[in-house]
N, C-alpha and C positions, 0 to 999 in steps of 0.2 A: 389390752392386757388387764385381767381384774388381780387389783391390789388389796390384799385382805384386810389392809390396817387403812384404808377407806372407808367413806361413805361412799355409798354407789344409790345413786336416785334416777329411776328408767321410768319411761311410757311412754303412749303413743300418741300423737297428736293430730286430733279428724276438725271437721269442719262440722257446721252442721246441720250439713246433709251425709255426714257421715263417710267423707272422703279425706283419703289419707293426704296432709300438710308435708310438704316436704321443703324441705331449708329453710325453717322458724328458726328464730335463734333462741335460745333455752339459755337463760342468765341466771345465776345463785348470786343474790346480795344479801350483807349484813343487817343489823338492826340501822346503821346509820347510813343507809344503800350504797353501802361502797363494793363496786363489782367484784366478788370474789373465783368465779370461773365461770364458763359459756361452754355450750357444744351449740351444731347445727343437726336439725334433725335429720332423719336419711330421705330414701326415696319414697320409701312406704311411712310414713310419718312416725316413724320410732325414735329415740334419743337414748342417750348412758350417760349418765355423766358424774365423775369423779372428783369427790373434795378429801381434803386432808385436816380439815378444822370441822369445828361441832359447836352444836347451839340453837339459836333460834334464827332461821331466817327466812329468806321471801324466794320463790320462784320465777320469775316474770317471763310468759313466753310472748313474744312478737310476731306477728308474720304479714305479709304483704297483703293490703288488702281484709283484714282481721281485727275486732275488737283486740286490746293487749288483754292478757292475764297473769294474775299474779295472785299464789298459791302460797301457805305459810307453811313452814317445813319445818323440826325441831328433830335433832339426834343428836343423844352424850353417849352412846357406847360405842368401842372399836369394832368397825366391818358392818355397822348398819345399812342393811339395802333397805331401800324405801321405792314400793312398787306405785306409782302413781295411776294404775291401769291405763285408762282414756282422758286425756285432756282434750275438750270441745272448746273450739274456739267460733266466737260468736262473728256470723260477717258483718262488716261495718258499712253502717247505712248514714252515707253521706249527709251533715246537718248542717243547714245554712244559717249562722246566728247572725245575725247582720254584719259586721264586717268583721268581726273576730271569732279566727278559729285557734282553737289548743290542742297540740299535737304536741307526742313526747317519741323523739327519735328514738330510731333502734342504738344499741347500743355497736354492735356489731355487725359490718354484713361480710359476706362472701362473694367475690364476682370473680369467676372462673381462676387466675392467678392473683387476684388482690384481695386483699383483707384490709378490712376498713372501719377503723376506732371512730367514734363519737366521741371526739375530746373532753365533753362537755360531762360526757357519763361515767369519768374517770376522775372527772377533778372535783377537789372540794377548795379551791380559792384558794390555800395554801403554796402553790408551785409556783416558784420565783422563776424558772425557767424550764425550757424544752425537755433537758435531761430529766427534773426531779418528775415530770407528768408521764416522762415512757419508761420510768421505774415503775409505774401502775399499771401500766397496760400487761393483759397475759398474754404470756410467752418473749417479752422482750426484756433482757437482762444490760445490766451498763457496767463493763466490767471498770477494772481500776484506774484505768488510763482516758477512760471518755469511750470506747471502743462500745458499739452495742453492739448486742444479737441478738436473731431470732431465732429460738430452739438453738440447735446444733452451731450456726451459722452466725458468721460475721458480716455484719451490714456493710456493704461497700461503701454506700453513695448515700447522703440524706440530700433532699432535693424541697426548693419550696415554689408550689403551685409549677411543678414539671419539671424545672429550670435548677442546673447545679453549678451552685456558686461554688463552695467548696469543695468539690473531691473527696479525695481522699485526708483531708482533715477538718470533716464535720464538724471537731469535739468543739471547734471555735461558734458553729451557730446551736448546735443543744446546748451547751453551757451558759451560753450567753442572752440567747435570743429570750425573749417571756412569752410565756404559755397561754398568758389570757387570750392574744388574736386567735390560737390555734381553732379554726374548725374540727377537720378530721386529720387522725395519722393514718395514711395505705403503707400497708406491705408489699410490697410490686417482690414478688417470687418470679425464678425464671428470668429479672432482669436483663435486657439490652440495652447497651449504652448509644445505640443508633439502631433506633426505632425503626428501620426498615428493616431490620434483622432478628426483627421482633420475630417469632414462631418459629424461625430458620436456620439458627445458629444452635448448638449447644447450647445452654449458658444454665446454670446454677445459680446464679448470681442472687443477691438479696438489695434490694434498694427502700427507702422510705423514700415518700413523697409527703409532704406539710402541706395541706390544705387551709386558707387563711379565712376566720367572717368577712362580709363582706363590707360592714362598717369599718374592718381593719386595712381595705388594701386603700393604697394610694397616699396613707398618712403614714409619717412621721414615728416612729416610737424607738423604744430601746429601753437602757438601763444605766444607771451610773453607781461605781461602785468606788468609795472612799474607805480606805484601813490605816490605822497607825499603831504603833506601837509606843511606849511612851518615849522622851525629848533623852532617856539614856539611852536607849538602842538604836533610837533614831532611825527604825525601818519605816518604810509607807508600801501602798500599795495603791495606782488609782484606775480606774477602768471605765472609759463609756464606750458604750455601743448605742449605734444608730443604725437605722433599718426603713427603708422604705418599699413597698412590692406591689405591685400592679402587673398584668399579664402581660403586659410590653415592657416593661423597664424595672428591675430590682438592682437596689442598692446598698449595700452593706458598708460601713463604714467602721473602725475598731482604732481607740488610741489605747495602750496599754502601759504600764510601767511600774516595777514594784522592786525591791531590794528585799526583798522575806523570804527568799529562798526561793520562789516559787517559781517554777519553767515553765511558762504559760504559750511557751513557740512551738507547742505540739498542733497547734492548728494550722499551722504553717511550713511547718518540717516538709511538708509532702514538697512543696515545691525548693526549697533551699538543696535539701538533698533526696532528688525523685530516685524510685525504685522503677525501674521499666516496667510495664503491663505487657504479658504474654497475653496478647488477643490477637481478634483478627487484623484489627486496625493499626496495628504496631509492630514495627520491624526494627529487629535489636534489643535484647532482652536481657541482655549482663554489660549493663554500658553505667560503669559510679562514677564518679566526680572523681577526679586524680587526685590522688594522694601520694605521695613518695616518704614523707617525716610527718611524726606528729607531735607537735613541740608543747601539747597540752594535753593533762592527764585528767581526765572527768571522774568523781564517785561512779562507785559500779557495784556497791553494796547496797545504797537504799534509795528513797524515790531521794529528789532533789531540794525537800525542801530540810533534809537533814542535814546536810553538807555543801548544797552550795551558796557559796559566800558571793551575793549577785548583783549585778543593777543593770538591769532592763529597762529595753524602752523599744516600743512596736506601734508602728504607723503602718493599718494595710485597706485598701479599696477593691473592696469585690464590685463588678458592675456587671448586668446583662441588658441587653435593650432587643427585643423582636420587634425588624421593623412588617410593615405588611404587605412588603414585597416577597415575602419567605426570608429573609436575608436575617443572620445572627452573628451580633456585636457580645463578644464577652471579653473583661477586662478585669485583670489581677493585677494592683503592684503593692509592695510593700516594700518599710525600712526598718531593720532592727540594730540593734545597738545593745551585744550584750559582753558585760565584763563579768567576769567570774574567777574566784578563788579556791585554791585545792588544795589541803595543808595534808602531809604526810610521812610519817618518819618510816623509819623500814630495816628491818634486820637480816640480814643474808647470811646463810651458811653456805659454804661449797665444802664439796668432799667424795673425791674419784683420784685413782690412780695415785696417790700418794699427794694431790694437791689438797692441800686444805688451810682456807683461811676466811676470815669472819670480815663481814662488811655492814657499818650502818650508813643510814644515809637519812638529813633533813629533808625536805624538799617542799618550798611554796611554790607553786604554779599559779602563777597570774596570765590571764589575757584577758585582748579587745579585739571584740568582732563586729565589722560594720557589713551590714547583708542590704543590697540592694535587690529585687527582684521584678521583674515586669512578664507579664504576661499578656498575650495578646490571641485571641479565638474568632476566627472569621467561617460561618457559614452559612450554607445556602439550599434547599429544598427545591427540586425542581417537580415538575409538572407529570413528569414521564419516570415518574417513582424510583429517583435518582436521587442524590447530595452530592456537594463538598464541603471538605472543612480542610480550613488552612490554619496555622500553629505556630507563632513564633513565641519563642522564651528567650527572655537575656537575662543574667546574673551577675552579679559583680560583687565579689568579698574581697576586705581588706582586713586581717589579723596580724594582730602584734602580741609580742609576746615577752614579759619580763619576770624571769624565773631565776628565782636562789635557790641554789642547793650546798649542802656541808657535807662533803662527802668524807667518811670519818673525821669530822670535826675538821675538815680542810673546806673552806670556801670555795664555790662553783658556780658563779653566775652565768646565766645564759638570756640574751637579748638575741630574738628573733622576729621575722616577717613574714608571710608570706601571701598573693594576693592570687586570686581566681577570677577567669574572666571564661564565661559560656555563651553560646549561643546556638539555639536550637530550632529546626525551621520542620514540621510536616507537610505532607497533604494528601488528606485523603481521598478516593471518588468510590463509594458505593453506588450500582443501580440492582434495583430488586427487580429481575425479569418476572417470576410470577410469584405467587404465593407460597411456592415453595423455594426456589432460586434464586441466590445473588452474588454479583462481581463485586470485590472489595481491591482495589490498588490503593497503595499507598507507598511514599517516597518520604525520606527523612533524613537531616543532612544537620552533625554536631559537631561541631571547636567547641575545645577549650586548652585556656592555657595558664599553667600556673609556675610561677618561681617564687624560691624559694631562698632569704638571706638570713642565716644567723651567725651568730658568733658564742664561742664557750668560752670562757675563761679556767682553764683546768690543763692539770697538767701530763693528760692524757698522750700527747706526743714528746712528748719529753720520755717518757719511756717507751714508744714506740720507735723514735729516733733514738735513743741516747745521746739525747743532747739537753739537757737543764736551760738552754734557751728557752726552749720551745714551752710557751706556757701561755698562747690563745688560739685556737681554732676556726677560722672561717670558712664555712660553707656555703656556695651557691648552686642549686638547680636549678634549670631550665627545663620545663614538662609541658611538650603540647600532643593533642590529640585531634584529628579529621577523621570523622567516622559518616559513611553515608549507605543508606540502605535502599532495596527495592523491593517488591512483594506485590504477587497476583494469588487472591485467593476465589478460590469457586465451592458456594455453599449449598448444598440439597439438599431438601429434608424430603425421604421417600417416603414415609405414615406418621404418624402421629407422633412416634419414638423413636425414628430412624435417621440419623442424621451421617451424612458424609462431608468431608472439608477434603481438599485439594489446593495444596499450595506451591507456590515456583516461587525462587527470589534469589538476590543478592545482595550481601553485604562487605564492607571494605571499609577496612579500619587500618590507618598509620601513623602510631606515638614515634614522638621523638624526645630522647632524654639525653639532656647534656649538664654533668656535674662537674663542678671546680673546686678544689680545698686548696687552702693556702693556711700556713702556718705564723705565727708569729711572736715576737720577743715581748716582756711588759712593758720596754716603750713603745710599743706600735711598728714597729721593724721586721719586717718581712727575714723570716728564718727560710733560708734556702736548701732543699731537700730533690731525691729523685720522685716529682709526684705523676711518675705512669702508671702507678698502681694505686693514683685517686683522682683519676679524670676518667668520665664518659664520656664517647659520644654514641649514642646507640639508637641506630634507625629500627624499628619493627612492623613489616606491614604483613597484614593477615587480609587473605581473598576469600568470605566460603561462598562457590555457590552450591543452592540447595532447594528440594524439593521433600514434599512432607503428604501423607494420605494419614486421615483422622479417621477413623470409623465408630463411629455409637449405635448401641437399639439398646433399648426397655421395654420390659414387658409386663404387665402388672407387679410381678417380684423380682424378676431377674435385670439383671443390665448384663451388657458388657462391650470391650469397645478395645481398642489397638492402633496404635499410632506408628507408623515407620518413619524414620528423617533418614533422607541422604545427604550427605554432605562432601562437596570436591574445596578441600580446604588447600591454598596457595599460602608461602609463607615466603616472606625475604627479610632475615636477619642480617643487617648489614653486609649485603649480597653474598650471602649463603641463602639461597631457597631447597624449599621442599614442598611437593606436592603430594597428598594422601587422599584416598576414596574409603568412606568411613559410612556403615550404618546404623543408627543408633533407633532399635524397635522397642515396645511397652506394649503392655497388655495391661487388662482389669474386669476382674470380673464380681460381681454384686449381686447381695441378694437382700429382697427386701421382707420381712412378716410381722406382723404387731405382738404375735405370742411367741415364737420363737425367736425373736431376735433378728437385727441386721448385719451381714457382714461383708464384708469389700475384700478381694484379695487381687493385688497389683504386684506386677515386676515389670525390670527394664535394663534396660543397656546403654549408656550413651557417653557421647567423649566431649573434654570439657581442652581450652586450649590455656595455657599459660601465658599471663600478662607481662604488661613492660616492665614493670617491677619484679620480674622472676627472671629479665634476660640479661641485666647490666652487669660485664664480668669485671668491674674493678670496685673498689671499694667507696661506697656512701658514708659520711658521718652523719648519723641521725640523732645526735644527739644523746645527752645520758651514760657515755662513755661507752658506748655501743657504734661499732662499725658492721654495714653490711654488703657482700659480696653475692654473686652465683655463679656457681658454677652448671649450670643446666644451658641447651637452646633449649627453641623451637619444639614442642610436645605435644601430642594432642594424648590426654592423660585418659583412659578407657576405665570403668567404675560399674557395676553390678550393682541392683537392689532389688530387696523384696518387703513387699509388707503385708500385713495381713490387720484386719482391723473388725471390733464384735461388739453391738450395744444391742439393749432390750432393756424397756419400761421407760418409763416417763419421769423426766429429768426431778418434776417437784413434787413426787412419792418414793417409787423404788424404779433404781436407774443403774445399771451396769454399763462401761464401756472401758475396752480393753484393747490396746494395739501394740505390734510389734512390727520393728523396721530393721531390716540389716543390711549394711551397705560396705559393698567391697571394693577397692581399688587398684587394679595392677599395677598402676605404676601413677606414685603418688610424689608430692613436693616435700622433705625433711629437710635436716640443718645440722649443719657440724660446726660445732661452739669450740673458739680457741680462747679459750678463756683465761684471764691473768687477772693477780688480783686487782689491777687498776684498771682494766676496759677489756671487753671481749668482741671477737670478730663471729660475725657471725654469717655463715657460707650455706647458699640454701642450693639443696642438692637433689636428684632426681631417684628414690628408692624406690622397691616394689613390694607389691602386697601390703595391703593395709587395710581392717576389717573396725567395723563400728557395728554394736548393737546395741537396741534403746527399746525398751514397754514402759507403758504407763497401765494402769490401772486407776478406774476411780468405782467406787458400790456408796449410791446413795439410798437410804432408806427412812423414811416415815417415821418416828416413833412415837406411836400415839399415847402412849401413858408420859411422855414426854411434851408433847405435843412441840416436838421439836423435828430438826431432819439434821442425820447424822453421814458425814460420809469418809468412808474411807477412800486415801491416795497413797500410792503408793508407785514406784518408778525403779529402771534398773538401766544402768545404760555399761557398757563395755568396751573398751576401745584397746586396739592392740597398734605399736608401730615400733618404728625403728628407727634410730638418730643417732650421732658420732658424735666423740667430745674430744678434743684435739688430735686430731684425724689418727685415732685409733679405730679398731673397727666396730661395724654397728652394735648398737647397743640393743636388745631388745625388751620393751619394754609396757605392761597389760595394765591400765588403769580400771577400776571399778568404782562408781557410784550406786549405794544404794538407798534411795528416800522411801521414808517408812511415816504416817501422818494419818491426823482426821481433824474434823473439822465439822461443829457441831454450830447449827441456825434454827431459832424459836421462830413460831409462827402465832405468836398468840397476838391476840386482839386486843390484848390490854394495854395501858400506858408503858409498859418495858417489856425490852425486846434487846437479847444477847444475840452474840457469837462470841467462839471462840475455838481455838484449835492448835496443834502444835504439830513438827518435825525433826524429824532427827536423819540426819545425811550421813552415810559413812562411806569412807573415801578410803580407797587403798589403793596404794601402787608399790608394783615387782619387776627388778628389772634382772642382769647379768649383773650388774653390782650390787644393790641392795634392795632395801622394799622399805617400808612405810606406810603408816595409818595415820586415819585423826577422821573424827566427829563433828557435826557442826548440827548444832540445835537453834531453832528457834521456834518462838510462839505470840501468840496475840488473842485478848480477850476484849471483846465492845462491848458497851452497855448503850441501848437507846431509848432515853425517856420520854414521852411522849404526855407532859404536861397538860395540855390542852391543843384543842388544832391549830391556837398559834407559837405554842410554845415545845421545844424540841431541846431539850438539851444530849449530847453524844460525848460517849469515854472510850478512849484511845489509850490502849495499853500493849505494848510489843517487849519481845524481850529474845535476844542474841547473845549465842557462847559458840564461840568458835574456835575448833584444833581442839589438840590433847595439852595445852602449854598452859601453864598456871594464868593466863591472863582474864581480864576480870571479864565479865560480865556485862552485858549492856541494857537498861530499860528503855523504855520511852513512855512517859503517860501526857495525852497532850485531852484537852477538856474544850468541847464548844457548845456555846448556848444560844441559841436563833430563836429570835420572837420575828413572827409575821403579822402584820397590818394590814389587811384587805379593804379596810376603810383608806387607807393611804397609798396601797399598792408599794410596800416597803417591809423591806425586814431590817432587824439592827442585830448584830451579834457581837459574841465576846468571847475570843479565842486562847485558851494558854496551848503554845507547845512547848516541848518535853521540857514539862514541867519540874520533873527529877533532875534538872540540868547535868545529865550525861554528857560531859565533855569533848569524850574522844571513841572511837571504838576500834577493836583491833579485829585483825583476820588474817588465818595462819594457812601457808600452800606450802603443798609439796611436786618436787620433779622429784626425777630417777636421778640426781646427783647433786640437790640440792634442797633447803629448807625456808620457810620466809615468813615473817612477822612483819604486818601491815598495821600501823597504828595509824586513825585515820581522825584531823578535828571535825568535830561539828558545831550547828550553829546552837547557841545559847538558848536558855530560858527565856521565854516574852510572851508576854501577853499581848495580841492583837485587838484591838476595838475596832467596829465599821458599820457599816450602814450601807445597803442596798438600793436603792430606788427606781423602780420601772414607771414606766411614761407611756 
């Protein structure tokens, strides 16, 4: 697609003897050769290739087998073509100089699915680690969480020298690892997680692979990272990592611990609380960690280093060893230890039916969580183009909990416990019968079991009972779960682009939940009450078996592909069963073109079944002056969607892309709220009909007398449902969100380098009682100064107003300065956050019969000092 507010620089590239070069790589670098884009050339030796900056710079073409060349190039007007006609490249005749030759690698190549950086030809010695060096690479972006991509796409998997230590939470080895060993980064497109299902399976997948020099494997290296803040605020922060790699044995090692707010257990989240993987290799695929109560309330406004009041501490050992039997050892354990604080006051309006009255409440939330975790990976490669892998996982948390709250200036302390115990066993056996063909079986078999002890002090039963004894609450659950699965899948690929999957299985899952409340007097004296309407005991076993046909083809532009699931779902609610035959079909169809755009358009059908927490009919105390009941069984809930989804142009010039999704449900989970001014019951119910829809839009565009890229976002989501409030009848009621936004990034070359951008959200809701509005803005402007190549200083400036309510305003301006040492292999920096010492910030919601002011503390002013140092 030609973008007119580009430079476009074309020709051909021959040999010479005058034969057309195809897949050279064509690189544009600066004056101080820092790669600034690439194309490869075609078949017939032609290239295009597209910049967004102007100036003076250098051409350099590569090709295999060819002297290099490099070509000077200069353009300052907007939409400059520059016709280069024929570029000859000279063949290179082998020169023997006595034992030293000088060779300068390509910078990028291409091999059929992989694409492949020259680390070397990206970096200028500045990069403290992994992540800051694939901020350089084109086309890979590092969004705010550690999360990369490439183009459109979210990297699953980073891998070093083949081999994946981490998973699915990388952010712990690009963050941390240093960039000086790196040989090459590959982009493995098309990714398989079991390489025999390499060309065979579907797969979209995106993975990196880290290629290491080869003075770097086998030794020793890492990083250590020291912070304090000064002897008043008395935060730290300390970090080493150690790393050693060798193509049989890699080793990772991470101690970690800091009190600065900083959540640094995102590398590790994947396995504490895993998300199942819908593959082929995985049977069960909505299976979370039980939960029943949650007796700790986290920030949900900003990242974590605003509000959480923290002290950490993480001990974890990634290990792989290949022996040369084919046989593979991989080994995860890790221990964390983290305490955390959540301070927050809160205003409550209610007002329906003639009830109305106003509620404040204090509330510190404290806990402590000990996470154990072990992982264990056994697999083996055999001869007759077959594997196995075997899986065991065990977990162990112990959380405590000691929370005050004032509920209208009345005291409510809550001391709670609760511990989790898992264990999880696979196994899988793929054989690849030919190039095209493979059998994948795999078995899978999960416990866990968690209970659950707290205690209230509040005098919550005391008006439930009318009885002024009553004035502490104890609660105990008992939650266990046995889930075990089976699965035969048969995979073809009939051309190039055609793929069929063929699956059989079964899966059998049986919770068991048993809850106890007892009441009691301020001396500790059991107050005696009718408690059948606050015990369970509730058996739930769910049988599906099930059978499933994938179908795909692509064709140079088109795709498309269809999915059937059958499902014979068995249910026995404490011996009430039902049995249902249920098909749940999808479709999708795509199209692909570089000038007129891509679009995908999907729908489907399918039924979803209600958990053990939707079947227990007497009442839970969860805490917070909140009970909850159901009145539902056994369901399997049926749900429609459609989406449609449309991009064209190139993400870092002019970029459109624009989707819409609607999703309906016949028969959905609600809740009828009996609500009093001192504790509400809250009773989840079985309603119908219930619709969601949601666009996003984003227009990015170029602007060259700017020399900036501005883009527009914008979003609309809609949701319509239906709820009871003291079992009056339903209530129905249409929420609307609309964000309205842009967001503007310089691209200049100079020492400083902005962004900045803002939004504005507007929120309404209409129900059969009333309706409401309110606003919510926010914005943030960066500044990045770019001193000299060691010297970096960056400005952080955010700013939030939220609702229509007179409440104030919130800034944040936090300032950081990084000097880098390449002679030491060291940086030192000096950090203030929100330097504006914003205290507190608020946040205003609305329901259909209610109002709420959320005032929330944050952490103080401080200045951080620290020092870096790689090994």
């Amino acid at each position: 697609m030609k973008v007119s507010s580009q430079t476009e620089i074309k020709g051909l590239i021959l040999s010479e003897n005058k034969q057309n070069i195809s897949r050279a790589n064509v690189v544009l670098t600066d004056s101080q050769d820092n790669i600034i884009t690439f194309v490869f050339s075609n078949k017939d030796g032609s290239f295009l290739l597209n910049t967004d900056k102007f100036g003076n710079f250098t051409l350099k073409v590569f090709a295999m087998g060819y002297v290099n060349k490099s070509i000077p190039v200069s353009f300052i007007r907007k939409g400059t073509i520059i016709d280069l006609k024929t570029v000859e490249l000279e063949t290179d005749k082998v020169r023997e100089i006595k034992e030293v030759v000088i060779t300068r690698k390509t910078p990028v190549k291409i091999k059929k699915d992989t694409i492949e950086y020259n680390a070397q030809s990206f970096s200028n010695g500045t990069e403290q680690n992994v992540e800051e060096l694939l901020k350089k690479l084109p086309g890979i972006t590092i969004q705010s969480d550690g999360k990369i991509k490439f183009g459109n796409k979210e990297v699953e998997r980073v891998m070093i020298e083949n081999d994946d230590l981490f998973e699915r939470g990388y952010q712990t080895l690009t963050q941390n690892m240093p960039s000086k060993p790196l040989d090459k980064v590959q982009v493995l497109k098309n990714y398989s997680k079991n390489k025999l299902l390499k060309n065979i399976e579907d797969s979209e997948s995106i993975a990196l692979n880290l290629t290491l020099k080869e003075d770097a494997k086998g030794k020793w290296f890492g990083n250590i990272l020291l912070a304090s803040t000064s002897y008043k605020e008395d935060m730290h922060q300390g970090k080493l990592n150690l790393m050693n790699f060798t193509k049989r044995k890699k080793v990772y090692i991470l101690l970690n611990a800091n009190n600065l707010g900083l959540n640094e257990m995102k590398g590790v989240e994947y396995l504490i609380n895993p998300s199942s993987e819908n593959d082929v290799e995985n049977v069960g695929t909505n299976i979370n960690t039980l939960s029943t109560v949650n007796l700790h309330q986290k920030n949900f406004l900003f990242d974590d280093m605003r509000t959480n009041f923290n002290n950490d501490k993480l001990v974890s050992l990634n290990y792989i060893y290949n022996f040369k039997t084919d046989w593979k050892l991989k080994f995860v354990t890790i221990f964390n230890e983290i305490e955390n604080g959540n301070y927050i006051n809160s205003y409550y309006k209610f007002n329906f039916n003639g009830l109305d009255f106003i509620n404040t409440e204090d509330k510190i939330w404290k806990q402590n969580n000990k996470n154990i975790v072990g992982k264990l990976e056994l697999s083996k490669d055999f001869k007759n183009n077959s594997n196995l892998q075997f899986y065991n996982k065990f977990s162990y948390l112990n959380e405590n909990n000691n929370n005050i709250f004032l509920f209208n200036e009345q005291l409510n302390n809550q001391i709670g416990k609760n511990k989790l115990f898992a264990n999880e066993n696979r196994l899988t056996y793929t054989k690849k019968i030919d190039s095209s063909k493979a059998l994948v079986a795999v078995v899978r078999y999960i416990f866990q079991n968690r209970p659950y002890d707290f205690t209230d002090e509040n005098d919550v039963f005391s008006n439930i009972l009318n009885n002024p004894e009553a004035q502490k609450v104890n609660q105990t659950i008992d939650s266990k779960m046995n889930f075990g699965g089976l699965k035969f899948s048969y995979l073809k690929k009939y051309a190039e682009e055609n793929n069929l999957e063929l699956q059989l299985g079964n899966e059998f899952r049986k919770d068991y939940l048993n809850s106890n409340l007892k009441v009691f007097n301020s001396a500790n004296e059991v107050v005696s009450f009718n408690q059948s309407g606050f015990i369970n005991n509730t058996d739930y076993l769910q049988n599906t078996v099930f059978g499933q046909i994938k179908y795909g083809k692509k064709t140079k532009k088109w795709n498309y592909g269809f999915t059937v699931l059958n499902q014979i779902i068995h249910s026995d609610l404490n011996q009430n069963k039902q049995d249902g035959f249920y098909i749940s079909p999808s479709a999708s169809i795509g199209y692909q073109n570089r000038k007129t755009g891509n679009f995908n358009l999907n729908a489907g059908r399918k039924f979803s079944t209600i958990s053990i927490n939707d079947v227990y009919t007497n009442y839970i105390y969860q805490g917070n002056r909140n009970l909850r009941q159901n009145n539902t069984s056994f369901a399997a809930l049926p749900d429609y969607n459609f989406g449609f989804s449309y991009n064209v142009g190139e993400q870092m010039s002019q970029y459109l892309n624009f989707n819409i999704n609607f999703f309906r449900s016949e028969d959905y989970l609600s809740n009828n709220m009996i609500v009093n001014p001192n504790y509400t019951f809250n009773q989840t119910i079985l309603v119908k009909n219930n619709s969601n829809l949601s666009s996003n839009l984003e227009l990015r565009k170029y602007l060259k007398f700017l020399k900036s890229r501005l883009s527009i976002l914008g979003s609309y989501m809609l949701s319509d449902y239906e709820n009871s409030v003291n079992n009056q009848q339903l209530i129905k009621t249409k929420f609307t969100n609309w964000k309205a936004g842009f967001e503007m990034k310089s691209g200049w070359t100079k020492f400083i380098n902005y962004e900045f951008g803002y939004e504005w959200a507007f929120n309404a809701i209409s129900s059969d009682v009333n309706s409401n509005d309110y606003m919510d803005q926010k914005g943030f402007a960066n500044l990045y100064f770019t001193i000299n190549p060691q010297l970096r200083i960056e400005s952080f400036l955010e700013y939030y107003k939220f609702g229509n309510t007179d409440q104030k305003t919130t800034q944040f301006w936090d300032i950081k300065a990084n000097y880098t040492s390449k002679k030491y292999n060291m940086s030192v920096f000096v950090q203030g956050n929100n330097l504006l010492n914003s205290n507190s910030i608020q946040r205003y919601s609305i329901s259909n019969i209610s109002e709420s002011l959320y005032t929330q503390r944050l952490i103080p002013r401080h200045i951080v000092f620290g020092i870096n140092k790689n090994f």
